[in-house]
N, C-alpha and C positions, 0 to 999 in steps of 0.2 A: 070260284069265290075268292073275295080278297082275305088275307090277313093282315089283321091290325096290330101294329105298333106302337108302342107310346111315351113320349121323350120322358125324360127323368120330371123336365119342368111340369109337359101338362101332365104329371100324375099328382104334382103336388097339388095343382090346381084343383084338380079332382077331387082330390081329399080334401081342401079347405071347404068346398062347396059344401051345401046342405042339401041332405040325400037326393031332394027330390029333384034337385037340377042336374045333378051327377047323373043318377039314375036316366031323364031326361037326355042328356048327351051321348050315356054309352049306349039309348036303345034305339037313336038316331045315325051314331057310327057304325050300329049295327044294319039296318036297314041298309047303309049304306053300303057295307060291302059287296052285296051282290052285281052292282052296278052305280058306282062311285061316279061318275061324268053325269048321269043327269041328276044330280043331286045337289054339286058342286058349281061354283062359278069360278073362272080363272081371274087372279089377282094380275090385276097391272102392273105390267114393268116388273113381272117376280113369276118364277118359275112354277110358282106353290098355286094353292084352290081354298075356297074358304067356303064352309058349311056354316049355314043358320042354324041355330038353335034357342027360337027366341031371342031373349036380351043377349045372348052369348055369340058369339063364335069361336070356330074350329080352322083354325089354318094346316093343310095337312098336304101331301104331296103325294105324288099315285104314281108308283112303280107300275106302272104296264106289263112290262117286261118279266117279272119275277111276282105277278098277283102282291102284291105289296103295298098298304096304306099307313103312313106314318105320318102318326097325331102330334104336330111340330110344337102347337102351343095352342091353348085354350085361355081366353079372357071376353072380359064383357067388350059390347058393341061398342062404348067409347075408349076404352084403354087400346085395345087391340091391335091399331093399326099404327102405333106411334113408333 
């Protein structure tokens, strides 16, 4: 099983959100760890992966190597990729 990490930024994100989208993401991250690849899609031309979560998304990057998931940045579907 992976563990999850989480940048200074997406925590802030986190906390501005209203519980239930928060909630919503960290029980989707969680799902997520047990097998992170089919969950995820790989972002073009960028080394990272990006999870759905609804209006949201999760840009996050998968250590392999050291079971390691680190949540780089969290923002809605149109801010996100700018």
């Amino acid at each position: 099983m992976f563990d999850l990490f989480f940048t200074n930024e997406s925590k802030k994100f986190l906390n501005k959100l209203n519980k239930q989208d928060s909630r919503r993401i960290i029980s989707t991250l969680e799902r997520c760890r047990i097998r992170p690849h089919s969950h995820v899609k790989k972002l073009v031309a960028s080394p990272y992966f990006r999870l759905r979560v609804g209006d949201y998304r999760v840009i996050i990057d998968i250590k392999a190597g050291k079971l390691l998931i680190i949540v780089i940045e969290i923002g809605h579907r149109k801010n996100i990729y700018k």
